[in-house]
C-alpha positions, -999 to +999 in steps of 0.1 A: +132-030-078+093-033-073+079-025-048+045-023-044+013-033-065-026-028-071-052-034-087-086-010-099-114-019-085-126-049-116-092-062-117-084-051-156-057-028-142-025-032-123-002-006-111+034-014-099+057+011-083+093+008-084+123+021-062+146+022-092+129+044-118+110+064-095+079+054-114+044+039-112+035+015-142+002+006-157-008-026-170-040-041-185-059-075-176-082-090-205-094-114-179-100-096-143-068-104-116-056-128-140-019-119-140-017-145-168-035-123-190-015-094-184+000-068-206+021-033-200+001-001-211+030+016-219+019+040-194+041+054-165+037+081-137+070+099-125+071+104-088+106+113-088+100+147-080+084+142-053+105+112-038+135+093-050+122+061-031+086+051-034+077+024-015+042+020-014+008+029-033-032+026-028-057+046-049-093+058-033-127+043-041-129+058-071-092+061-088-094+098-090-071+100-059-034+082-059-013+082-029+026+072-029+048+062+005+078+082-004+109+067+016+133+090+008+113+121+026+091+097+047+059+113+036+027+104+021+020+121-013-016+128-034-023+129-065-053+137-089-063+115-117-090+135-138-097+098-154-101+078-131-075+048-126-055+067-159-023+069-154-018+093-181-042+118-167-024+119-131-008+149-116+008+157-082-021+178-055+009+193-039-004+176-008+015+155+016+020+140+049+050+139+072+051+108+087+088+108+095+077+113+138+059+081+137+082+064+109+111+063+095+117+043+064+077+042+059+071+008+029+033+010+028+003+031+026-033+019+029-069+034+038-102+022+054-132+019+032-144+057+033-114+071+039-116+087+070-087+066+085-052+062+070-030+037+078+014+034+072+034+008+079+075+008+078+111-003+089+120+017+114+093+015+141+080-017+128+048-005+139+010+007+123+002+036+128-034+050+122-046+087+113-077+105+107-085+123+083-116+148+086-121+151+047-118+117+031-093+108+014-079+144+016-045+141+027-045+180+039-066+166+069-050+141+081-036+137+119-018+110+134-047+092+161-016+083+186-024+046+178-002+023+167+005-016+161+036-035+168+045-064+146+068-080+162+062-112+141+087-094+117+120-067+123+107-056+085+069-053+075+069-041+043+028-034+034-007-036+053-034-045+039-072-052+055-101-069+047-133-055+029-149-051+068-117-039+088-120-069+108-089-081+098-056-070+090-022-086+066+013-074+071+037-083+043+069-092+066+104-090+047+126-102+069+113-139+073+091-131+038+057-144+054+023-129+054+008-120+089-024-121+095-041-102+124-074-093+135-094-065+147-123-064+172-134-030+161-132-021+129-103-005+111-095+006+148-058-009+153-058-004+194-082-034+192-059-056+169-041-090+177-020-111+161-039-144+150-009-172+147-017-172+110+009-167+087+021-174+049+055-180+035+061-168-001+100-174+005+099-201-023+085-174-047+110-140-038+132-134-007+130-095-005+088-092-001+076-058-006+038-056-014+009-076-010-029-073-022-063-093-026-085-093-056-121-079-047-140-107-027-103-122-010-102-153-028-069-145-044-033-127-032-010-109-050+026-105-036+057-087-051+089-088-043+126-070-053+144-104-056+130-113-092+106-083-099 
């Protein structure tokens, strides 16, 4: 079942994770975020060790960092890639975050642009919830900012993403299968955001939508979903 997806930073890679083997998976792009051009590595990343039900993953600016939303423990795992955006070369940091206070079955995982905020999004709350982190990108410093976002256009949002500025925010909603969009007076600062009566249906393309992402400048969106992988 797949679950979440993204790209590097030129669009000639793509990474799925998937609930059912436990695994991210590493696929090539001979023209960038073409999907039609498309092929499999043959290149996978066990994170069954660490979780039996990833949900959700997002890499830093540079693809030396990976970070998995682990349902099954409800935490936030890192991970080193000493190539970047190489699956091959990847290994677990022993780092993670509990997020099981603020969320129970946490889906998604997503950062701002330096990586001094975090933000999860999952099932149980139904809610954002922000962090900072006083090392970027380093997971070992991260605190929950006691802010959080309801979405209450959906009982199930599944991912977050945001814009290149932070100015606006998407919520991948399973259980009516739309896209939310929101936005955000200050920055990547979520106690400032509001729901802009914009949404997207992808019902017509999968009924169980799981993760959601934008090519580099936003002029295209990627969704997957567990109905049809």
């Amino acid at each position: 079942q797949v679950e979440g997806v993204v790209f590097n930073n030129d669009g000639t890679k793509m990474y799925i994770v998937g609930a059912d083997g436990d695994e991210v998976n590493q696929y090539s792009l001979s023209t960038a975020f073409d999907l039609s051009t498309a092929s499999y590595d043959s290149v996978t990343f066990s994170v069954a060790s660490e979780d039996t039900n990833p949900r959700g993953l997002t890499f830093n600016n540079d693809g030396t960092k990976m970070y998995i939303a682990g349902r099954a423990n409800d935490r936030v795992f890192q991970y080193s890639l000493s190539t970047a955006f190489d699956l091959s070369t990847a290994s677990y940091d022993s780092v993670n975050l509990n997020v099981s206070s603020q969320q129970g079955d946490i889906y998604g995982v997503t950062f701002n642009n330096d990586g001094s905020k975090m933000y999860i999004v999952g099932t149980t709350a139904d809610n954002v919830h922000q962090y900072s982190l006083s090392t970027e990108f380093d997971l070992s410093t991260a605190s929950y900012d006691s802010v959080s976002f309801a979405i209450s256009e959906d009982t199930d949002p599944s991912e977050v993403v945001f814009n290149s500025d932070g100015t606006k925010m998407y919520v991948a909603g399973n259980t009516n299968n739309t896209v939310y969009q929101y936005s955000l007076s200050t920055a990547f600062d979520l106690s400032t955001a509001a729901y802009d009566s914009e949404s997207f249906s992808v019902a017509s393309q999968d009924t169980t939508f799981r993760g959601l992402v934008f090519n580099s400048n936003s002029t295209k969106m990627y969704i997957v979903g567990g109905s049809n992988d």
